[in-house]
C-alpha positions in Angstrom: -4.1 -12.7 -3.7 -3.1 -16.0 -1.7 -0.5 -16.7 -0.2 1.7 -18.9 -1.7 2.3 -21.0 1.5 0.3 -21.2 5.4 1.8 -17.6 7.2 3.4 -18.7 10.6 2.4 -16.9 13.7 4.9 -15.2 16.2 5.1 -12.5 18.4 6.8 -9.0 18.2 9.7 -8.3 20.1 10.8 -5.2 18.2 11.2 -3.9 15.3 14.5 -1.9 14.3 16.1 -0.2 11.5 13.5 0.1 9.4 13.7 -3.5 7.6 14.5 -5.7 10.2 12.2 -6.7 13.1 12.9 -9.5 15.9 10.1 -12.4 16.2 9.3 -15.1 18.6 7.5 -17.9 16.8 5.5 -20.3 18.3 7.6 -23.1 18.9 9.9 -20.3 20.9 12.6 -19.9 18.4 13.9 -16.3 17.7 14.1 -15.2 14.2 14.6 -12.1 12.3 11.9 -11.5 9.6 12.1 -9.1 6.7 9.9 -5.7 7.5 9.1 -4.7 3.6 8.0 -1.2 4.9 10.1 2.1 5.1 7.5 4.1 6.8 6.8 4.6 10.3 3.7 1.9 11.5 2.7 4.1 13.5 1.0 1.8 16.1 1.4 -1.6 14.1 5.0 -2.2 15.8 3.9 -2.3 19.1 6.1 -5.1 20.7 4.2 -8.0 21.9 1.9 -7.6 19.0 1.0 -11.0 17.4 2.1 -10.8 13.9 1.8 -13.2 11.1 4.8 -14.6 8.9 5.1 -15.9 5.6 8.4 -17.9 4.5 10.7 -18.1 1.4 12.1 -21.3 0.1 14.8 -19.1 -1.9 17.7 -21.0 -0.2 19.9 -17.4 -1.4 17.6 -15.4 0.9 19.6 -13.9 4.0 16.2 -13.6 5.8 13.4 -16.5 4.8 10.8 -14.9 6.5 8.7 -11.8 6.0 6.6 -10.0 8.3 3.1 -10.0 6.6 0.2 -9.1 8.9 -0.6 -7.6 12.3 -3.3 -8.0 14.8 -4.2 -4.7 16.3 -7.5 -2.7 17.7 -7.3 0.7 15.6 -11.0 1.4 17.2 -13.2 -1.4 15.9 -12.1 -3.8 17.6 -9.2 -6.7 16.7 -8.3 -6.9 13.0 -5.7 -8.0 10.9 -3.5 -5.0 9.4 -1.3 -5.6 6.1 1.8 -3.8 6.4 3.8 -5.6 3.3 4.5 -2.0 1.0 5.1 -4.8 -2.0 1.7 -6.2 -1.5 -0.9 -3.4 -3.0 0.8 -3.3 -6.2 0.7 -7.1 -7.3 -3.6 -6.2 -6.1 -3.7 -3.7 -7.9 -1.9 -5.5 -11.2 -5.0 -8.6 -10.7 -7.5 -6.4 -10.4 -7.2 -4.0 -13.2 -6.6 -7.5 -15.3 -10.0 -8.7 -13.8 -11.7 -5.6 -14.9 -12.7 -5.2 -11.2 -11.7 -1.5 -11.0 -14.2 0.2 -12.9 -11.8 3.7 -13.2 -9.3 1.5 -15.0 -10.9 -0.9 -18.1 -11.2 -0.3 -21.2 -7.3 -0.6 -21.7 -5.6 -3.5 -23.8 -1.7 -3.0 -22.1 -0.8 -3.2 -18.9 2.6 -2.1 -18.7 4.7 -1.9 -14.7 7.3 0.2 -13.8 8.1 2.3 -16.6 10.1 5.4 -16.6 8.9 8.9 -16.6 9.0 12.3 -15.8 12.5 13.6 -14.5 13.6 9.9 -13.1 10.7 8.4 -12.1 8.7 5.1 -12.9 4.9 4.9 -12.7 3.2 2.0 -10.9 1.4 1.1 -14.0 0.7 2.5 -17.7 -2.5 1.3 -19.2 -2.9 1.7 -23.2 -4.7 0.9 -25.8 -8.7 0.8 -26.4 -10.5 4.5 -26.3 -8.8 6.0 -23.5 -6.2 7.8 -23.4 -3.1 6.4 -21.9 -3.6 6.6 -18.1 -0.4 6.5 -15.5 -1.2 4.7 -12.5 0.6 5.5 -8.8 -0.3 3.4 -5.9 0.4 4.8 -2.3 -0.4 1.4 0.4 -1.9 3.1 3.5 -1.6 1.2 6.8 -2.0 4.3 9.0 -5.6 4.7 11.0 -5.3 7.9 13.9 -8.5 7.7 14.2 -11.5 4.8 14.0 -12.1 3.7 10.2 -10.2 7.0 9.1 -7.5 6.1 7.0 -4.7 8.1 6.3 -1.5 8.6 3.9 1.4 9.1 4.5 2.3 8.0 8.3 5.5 9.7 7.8 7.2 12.5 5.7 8.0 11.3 2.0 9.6 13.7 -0.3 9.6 11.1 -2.8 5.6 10.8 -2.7 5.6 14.6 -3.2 7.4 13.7 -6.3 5.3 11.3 -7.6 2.6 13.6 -7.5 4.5 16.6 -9.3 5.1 13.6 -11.9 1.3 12.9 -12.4 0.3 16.1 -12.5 2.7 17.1 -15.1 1.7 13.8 -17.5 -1.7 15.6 -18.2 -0.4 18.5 -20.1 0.8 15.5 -22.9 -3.7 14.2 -23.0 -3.0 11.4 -20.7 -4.6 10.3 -18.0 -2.9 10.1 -14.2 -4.9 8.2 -11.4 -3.7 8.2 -7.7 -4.9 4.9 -6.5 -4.9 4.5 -2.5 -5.0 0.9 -1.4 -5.8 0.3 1.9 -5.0 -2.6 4.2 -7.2 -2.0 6.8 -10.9 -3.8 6.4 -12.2 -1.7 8.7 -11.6 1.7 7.0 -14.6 3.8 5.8 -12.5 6.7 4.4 -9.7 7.9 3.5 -7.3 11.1 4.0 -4.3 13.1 3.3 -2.5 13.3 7.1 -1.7 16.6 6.6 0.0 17.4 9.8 2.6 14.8 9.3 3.7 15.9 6.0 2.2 19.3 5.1 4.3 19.5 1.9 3.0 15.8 0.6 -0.8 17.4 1.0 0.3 20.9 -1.0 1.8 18.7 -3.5 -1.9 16.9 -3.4 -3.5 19.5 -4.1 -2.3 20.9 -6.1 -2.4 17.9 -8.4 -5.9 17.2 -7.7 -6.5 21.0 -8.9 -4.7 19.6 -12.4 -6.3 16.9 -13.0 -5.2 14.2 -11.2 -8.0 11.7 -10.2 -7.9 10.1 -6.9 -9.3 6.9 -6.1 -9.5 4.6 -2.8 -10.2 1.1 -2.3 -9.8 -1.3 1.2 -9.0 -4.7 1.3 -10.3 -7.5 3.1 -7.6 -9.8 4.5 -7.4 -13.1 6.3 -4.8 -15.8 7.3 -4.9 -17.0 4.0 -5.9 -14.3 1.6 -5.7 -10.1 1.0 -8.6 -9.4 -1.3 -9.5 -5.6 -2.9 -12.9 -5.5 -1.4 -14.2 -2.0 -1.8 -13.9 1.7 -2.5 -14.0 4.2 -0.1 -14.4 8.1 -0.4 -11.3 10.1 0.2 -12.3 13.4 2.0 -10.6 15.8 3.2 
């Protein structure tokens, strides 16, 4: 995935409310960019940080800019961290249309956001071909405690325990259900469940993975001008 136009650079100065974070860019003006993340970014707000911007030209947009990427030693040395939550999915949605997840071909629909379960909607529904249909969640990890460790979730998510009660209940109907952990960290060699952060998210994993429910893990490789899936990784306990 490019991005649509050159990201601008800027510096931290904090980030607040969740949504909303407060950014010197380089020609000294102060903005306020767009933080699509609701978790905690556990260290990837550090102010100071230099961070990397990408800008709307939706004149209706209160805040043009969004924050997009974040340089940051997470024990390998300086990398660039993706912390845009909208980001994994439209990966995800090119690379299972590329065939380039080899746990998801062989289907012939690729249908986003449908409704299921007791009001929820799956990431993705692939259909069609000899599989079985196969429900698609994707969790974007950004969290790294420990060198090349990944980790999910960096905070406490009831709704992510939910998601996996949904999957896990899709494969008493024959269908498939995949848990699909995309990474935006190049560095990361694995990835876990951080159980001490949310102990009920990882009983609700296993307790799905005990159903059924596959779990899969890929990292990305990003740049100024580019976030490419570039592998999988092993998720271990």
């Amino acid at each position: 995935m490019r991005f649509p136009s050159p990201l601008i650079r800027g510096t931290l100065v904090r980030r607040y409310k969740r949504f909303l974070a407060d950014v010197v860019l380089e020609n000294g003006d102060m903005t306020t960019a767009h933080v699509a993340n609701p978790g905690a970014m556990t260290g990837l707000d550090v102010p100071f940080s230099q961070i990397w911007l990408s800008k709307s030209d939706n004149q209706m947009r209160k805040l043009p800019y969004t924050w997009e990427l974040v340089e940051v030693d997470l024990g390998a040395g300086p990398e660039l961290v993706g912390i845009n939550t909208l980001t994994p999915n439209q990966l995800v949605a090119d690379a299972i249309a590329a065939g380039a997840i080899p746990e998801l071909i062989g289907y012939t629909s690729i249908r986003r956001e449908i409704k299921y379960g007791a009001n929820s909607r799956i990431d993705f529904l692939l259909e069609g071909g000899t599989r079985p249909p196969c429900f698609v969640e994707v969790k974007n990890v950004h969290l790294m405690r420990k060198p090349r460790r990944a980790e999910f979730p960096d905070c406490p998510t009831e709704r992510g325990a939910k998601h996996l009660n949904e999957l896990a209940g899709v494969m008493a109907s024959g269908a498939r259900a995949v848990l699909l952990f995309l990474i935006q960290i190049g560095s990361a060699a694995s990835v876990s469940v951080a159980r001490d952060i949310d102990p009920e998210y990882a009983q609700a994993f296993d307790r799905a993975r005990k159903r059924g429910v596959e779990v899969i893990a890929r990292r990305c490789r990003l740049s100024y001008e580019r976030i490419e899936i570039d592998g999988a990784v092993p998720v271990v306990d």
